[in-house]
C-alpha positions as CSV (number, residue, x, y, z in Angstrom):
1,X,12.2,8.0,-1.6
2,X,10.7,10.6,-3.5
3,X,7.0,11.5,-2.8
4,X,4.1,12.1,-5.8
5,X,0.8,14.4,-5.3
6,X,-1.5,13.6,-7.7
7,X,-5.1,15.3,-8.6
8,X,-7.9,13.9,-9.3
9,X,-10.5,15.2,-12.6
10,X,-13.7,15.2,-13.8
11,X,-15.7,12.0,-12.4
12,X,-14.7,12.2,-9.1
13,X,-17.0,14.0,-7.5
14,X,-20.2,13.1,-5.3
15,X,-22.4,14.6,-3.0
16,X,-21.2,15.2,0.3
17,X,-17.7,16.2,-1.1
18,X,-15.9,18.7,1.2
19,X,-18.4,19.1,4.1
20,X,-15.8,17.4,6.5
21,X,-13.4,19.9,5.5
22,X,-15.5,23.0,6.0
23,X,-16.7,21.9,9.1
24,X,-13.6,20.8,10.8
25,X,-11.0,23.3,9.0
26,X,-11.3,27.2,9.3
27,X,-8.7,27.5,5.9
28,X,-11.1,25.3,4.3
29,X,-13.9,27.2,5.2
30,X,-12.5,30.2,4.0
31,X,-11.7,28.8,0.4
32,X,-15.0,27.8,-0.2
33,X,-16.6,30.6,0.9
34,X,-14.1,32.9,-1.1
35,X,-15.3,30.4,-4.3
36,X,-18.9,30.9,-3.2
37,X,-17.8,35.1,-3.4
38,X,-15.5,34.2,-6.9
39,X,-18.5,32.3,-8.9
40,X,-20.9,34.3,-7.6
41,X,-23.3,31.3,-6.6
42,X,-23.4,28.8,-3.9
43,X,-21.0,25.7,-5.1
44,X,-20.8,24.6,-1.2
45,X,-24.6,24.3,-1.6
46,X,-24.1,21.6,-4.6
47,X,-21.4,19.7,-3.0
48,X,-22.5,19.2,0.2
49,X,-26.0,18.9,-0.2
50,X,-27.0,19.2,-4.0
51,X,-28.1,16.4,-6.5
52,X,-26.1,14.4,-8.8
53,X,-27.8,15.8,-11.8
54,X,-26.9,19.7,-10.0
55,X,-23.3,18.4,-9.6
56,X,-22.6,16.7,-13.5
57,X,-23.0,19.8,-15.0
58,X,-19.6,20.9,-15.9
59,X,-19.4,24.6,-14.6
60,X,-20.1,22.8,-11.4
61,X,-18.0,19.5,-11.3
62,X,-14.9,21.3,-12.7
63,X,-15.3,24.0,-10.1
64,X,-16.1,21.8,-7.1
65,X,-13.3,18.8,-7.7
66,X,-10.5,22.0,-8.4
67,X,-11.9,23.5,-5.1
68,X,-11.8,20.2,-3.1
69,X,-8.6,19.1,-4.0
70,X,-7.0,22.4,-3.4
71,X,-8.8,22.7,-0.2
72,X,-7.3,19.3,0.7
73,X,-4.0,20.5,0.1
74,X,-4.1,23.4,1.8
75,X,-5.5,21.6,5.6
76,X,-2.9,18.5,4.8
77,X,-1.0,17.6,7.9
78,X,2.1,17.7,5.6
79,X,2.2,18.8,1.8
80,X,5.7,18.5,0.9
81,X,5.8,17.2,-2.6
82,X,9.2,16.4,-4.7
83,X,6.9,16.7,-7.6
84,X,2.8,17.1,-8.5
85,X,0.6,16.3,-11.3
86,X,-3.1,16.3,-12.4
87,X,-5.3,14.5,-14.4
88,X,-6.9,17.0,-16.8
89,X,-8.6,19.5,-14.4
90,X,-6.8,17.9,-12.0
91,X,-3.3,19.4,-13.1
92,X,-5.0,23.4,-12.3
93,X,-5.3,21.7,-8.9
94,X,-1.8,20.8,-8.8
95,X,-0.4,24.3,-10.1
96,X,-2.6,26.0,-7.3
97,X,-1.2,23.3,-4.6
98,X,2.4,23.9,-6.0
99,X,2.6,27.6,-5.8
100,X,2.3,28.4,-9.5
101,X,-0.8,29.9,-9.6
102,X,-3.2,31.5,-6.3
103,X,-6.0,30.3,-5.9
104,X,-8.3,32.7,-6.9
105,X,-6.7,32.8,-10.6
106,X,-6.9,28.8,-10.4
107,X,-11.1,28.9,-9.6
108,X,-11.2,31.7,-12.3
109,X,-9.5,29.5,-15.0
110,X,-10.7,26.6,-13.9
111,X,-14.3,27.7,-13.8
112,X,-13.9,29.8,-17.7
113,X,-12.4,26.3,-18.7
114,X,-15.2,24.5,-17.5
115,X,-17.9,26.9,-19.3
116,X,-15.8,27.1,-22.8
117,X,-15.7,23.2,-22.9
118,X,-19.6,23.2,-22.3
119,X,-20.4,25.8,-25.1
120,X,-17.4,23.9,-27.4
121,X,-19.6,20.7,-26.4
122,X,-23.2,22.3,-27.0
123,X,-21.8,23.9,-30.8
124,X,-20.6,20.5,-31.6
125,X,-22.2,17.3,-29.9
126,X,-19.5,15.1,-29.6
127,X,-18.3,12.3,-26.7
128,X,-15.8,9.8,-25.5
129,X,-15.6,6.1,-25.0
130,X,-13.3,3.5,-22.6
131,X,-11.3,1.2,-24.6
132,X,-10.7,-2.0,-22.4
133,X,-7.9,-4.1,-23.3
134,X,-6.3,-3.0,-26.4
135,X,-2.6,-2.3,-26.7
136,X,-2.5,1.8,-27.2
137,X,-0.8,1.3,-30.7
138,X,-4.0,-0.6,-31.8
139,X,-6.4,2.0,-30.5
140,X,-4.8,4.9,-32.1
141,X,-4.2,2.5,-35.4
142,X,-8.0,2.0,-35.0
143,X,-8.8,5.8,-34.6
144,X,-6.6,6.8,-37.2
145,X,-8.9,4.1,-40.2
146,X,-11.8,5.8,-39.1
147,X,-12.2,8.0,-41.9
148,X,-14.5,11.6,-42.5
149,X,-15.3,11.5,-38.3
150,X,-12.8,13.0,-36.0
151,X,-11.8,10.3,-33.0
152,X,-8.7,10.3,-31.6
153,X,-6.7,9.2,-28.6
154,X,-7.7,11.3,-25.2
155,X,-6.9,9.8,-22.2
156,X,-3.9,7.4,-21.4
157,X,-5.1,6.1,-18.0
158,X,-3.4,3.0,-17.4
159,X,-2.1,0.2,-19.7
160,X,-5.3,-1.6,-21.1
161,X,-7.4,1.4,-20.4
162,X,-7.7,4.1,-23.4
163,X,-10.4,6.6,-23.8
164,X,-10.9,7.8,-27.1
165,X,-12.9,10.8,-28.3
166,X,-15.0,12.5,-30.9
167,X,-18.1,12.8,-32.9
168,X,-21.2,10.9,-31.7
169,X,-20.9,9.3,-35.2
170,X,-17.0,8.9,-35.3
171,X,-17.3,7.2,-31.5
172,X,-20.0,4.8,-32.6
173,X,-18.0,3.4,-35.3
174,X,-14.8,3.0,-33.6
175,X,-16.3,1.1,-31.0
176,X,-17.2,-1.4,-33.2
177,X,-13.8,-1.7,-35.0
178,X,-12.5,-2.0,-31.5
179,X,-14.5,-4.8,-30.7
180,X,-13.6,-6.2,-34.0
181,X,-10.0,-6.0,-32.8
182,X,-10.2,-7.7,-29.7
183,X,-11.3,-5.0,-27.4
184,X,-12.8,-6.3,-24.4
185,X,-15.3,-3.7,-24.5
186,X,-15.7,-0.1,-25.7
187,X,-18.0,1.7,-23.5
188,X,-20.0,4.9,-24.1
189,X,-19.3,7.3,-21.5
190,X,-21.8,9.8,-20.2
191,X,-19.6,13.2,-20.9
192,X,-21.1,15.8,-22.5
193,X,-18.4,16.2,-25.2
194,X,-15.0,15.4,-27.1
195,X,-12.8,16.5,-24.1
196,X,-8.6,16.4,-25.3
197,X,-9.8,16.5,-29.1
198,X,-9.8,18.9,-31.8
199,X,-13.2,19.5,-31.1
200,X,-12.1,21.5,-28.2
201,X,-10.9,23.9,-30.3
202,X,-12.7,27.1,-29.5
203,X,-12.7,26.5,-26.0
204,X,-8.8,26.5,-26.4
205,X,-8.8,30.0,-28.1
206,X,-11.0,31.1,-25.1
207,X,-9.1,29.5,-22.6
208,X,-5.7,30.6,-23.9
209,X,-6.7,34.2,-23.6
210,X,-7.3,34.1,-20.1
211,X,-4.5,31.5,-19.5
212,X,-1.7,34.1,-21.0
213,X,-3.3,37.3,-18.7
214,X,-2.8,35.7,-15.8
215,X,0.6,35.7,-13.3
216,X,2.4,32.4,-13.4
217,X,4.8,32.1,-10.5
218,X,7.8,29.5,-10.0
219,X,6.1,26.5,-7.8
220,X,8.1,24.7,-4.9
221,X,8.8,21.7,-7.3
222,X,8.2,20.3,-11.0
223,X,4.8,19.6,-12.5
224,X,4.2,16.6,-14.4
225,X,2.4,17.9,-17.6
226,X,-0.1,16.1,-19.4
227,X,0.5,17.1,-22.5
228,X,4.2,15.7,-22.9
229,X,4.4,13.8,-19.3
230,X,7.5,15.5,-18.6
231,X,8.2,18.1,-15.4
232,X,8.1,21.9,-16.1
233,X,8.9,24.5,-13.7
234,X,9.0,27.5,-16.2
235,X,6.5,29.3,-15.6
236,X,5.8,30.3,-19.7
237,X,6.3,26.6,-20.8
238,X,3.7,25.4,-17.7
239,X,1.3,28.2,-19.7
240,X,1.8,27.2,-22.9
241,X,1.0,23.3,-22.1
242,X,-2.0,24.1,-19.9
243,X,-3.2,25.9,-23.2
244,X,-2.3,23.1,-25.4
245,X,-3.9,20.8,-22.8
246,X,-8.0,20.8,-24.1
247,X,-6.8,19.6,-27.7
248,X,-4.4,17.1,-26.7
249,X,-4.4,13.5,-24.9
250,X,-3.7,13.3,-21.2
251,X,-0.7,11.2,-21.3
252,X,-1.6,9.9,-17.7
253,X,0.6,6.5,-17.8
254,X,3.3,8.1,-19.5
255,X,3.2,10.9,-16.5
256,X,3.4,8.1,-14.2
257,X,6.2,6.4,-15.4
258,X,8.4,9.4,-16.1
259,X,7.7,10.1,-12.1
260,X,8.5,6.5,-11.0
261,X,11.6,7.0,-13.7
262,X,12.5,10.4,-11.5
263,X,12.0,8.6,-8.0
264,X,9.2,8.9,-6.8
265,X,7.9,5.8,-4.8
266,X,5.1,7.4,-3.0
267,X,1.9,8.8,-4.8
268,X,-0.4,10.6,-2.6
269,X,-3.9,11.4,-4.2
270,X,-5.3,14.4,-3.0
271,X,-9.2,15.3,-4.0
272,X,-12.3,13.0,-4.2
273,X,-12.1,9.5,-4.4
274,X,-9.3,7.0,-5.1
275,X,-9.3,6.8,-9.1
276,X,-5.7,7.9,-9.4
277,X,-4.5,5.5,-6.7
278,X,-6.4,2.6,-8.9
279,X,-4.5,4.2,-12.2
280,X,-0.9,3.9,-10.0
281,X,-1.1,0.9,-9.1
282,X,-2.3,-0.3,-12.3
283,X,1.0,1.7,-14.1
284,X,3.4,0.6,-11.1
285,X,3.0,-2.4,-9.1
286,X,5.6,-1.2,-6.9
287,X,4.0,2.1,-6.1
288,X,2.9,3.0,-2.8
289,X,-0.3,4.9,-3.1
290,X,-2.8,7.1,0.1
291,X,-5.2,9.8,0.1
292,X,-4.2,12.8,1.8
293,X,-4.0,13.5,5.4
């Protein structure tokens, strides 16, 4: 019996998030002030009170859901994990929950991530789609006949459930072939760019720089990366894939099943909302899934 923390990413977050902990946890309270300090403007003012238009932008979601989750962590009646892993933003979570990284480092990454991918996004407009019920060989085969448009592969959420991403134009005509290929729908989604595709590019180069000056320590058990879905505790290889990661797919099932394959039976989410618990279930029947406590 082998127990899974899991992180949520971007799309979790609502307004309201973290109050309870600040008010009923002093550790709490002193992380988010410290991230108030670290940003140098009032996050805890956006999450707790703010508007969802405030809390879409990125250099606040990616800030906020990081901040919550570790927060989480940190006030959890027991965080013992046998393993950890995070869905895109989510896996800095896990890192700073695992020991690998403090949190201070974590926010700063997290929140130079957050505003590279936003001026990668505003250089290039670009965005991402849901693929609903196509086998992932067929969405990538469909990606891949979409010619002079980059679209690719990002997200492997759970069987049946692909998001793909790209340019605006690339996007528009692969939902259509995906339709045309039995999709049961291709849905726009409201991102504000390719996240996990070339397009990221740039904001990889920026995000590597600060990535490789900053201290990487062995965490108290593997991380389950996204980029190959396979557990790292080196602290150079964890680096190296975290760079890799804003390029590359988030191999989320795969992640999943290489956990269930190493044990784990458990999967605790920890962070807003329950979309990892929903992914879990959908990968493993078998699973049992819970927020944090």
């Amino acid at each position: 019996m082998k127990k899974a923390y899991v992180f949520p990413g971007q799309g979790s977050q609502f307004v309201g998030m973290g109050k309870d902990l600040y008010e009923q946890h002093e550790t709490a309270r002193q992380l988010f002030d410290k991230a108030n300090e670290i940003l140098g403007f009032n996050i805890t003012e956006i999450m707790f009170s703010g508007t969802d238009e405030e809390l879409k932008q990125t250099r606040v979601t990616q800030p906020a859901i990081f901040l919550h989750s570790v927060a989480q962590a940190a006030v959890a009646q027991e965080f013992n994990p046998d393993m950890v892993a995070g869905h895109s933003l989510g896996e800095f979570s896990a890192l700073v929950a695992s020991k690998v990284l403090s949190f201070e480092d974590g926010l700063r990454l997290v929140y130079k991530r957050a505003m590279a991918m936003q001026a990668a996004c505003e250089a290039n407009p670009s965005t991402m789609a849901a693929i609903l019920g196509l086998e992932d060989a067929k969405v990538e085969e469909v990606c891949a006949a979409v010619e002079g448009e980059v679209v690719v592969a990002a997200n492997y959420n759970c069987p049946g459930q692909l998001v793909i991403s790209g340019s605006n134009k690339g996007i528009e005509i692969a939902c259509e072939k995906m339709k045309e290929a039995g999709a049961k729908r291709a849905l726009p989604l409201p991102v504000g760019g390719a996240f996990h595709s070339p397009l990221m590019k740039p904001a990889e180069v920026e995000l590597a720089k600060a990535i490789n000056e900053t201290t990487f320590s062995q965490g108290i058990c593997p991380i389950y990366q996204n980029v190959d879905a396979m557990p790292h505790t080196d602290p150079e290889e964890i680096k190296q894939n975290l760079i890799s990661q804003l390029t590359a797919p988030v191999r989320w099932t795969q992640s999943v099943q290489q956990m269930v394959a190493d044990g784990a039976t458990h999967f605790v989410e920890c962070g807003p909302g329950k979309v990892l618990q929903g992914l879990v279930k959908k990968i493993e029947r078998t699973a049992e899934v819970s927020s944090v406590v």
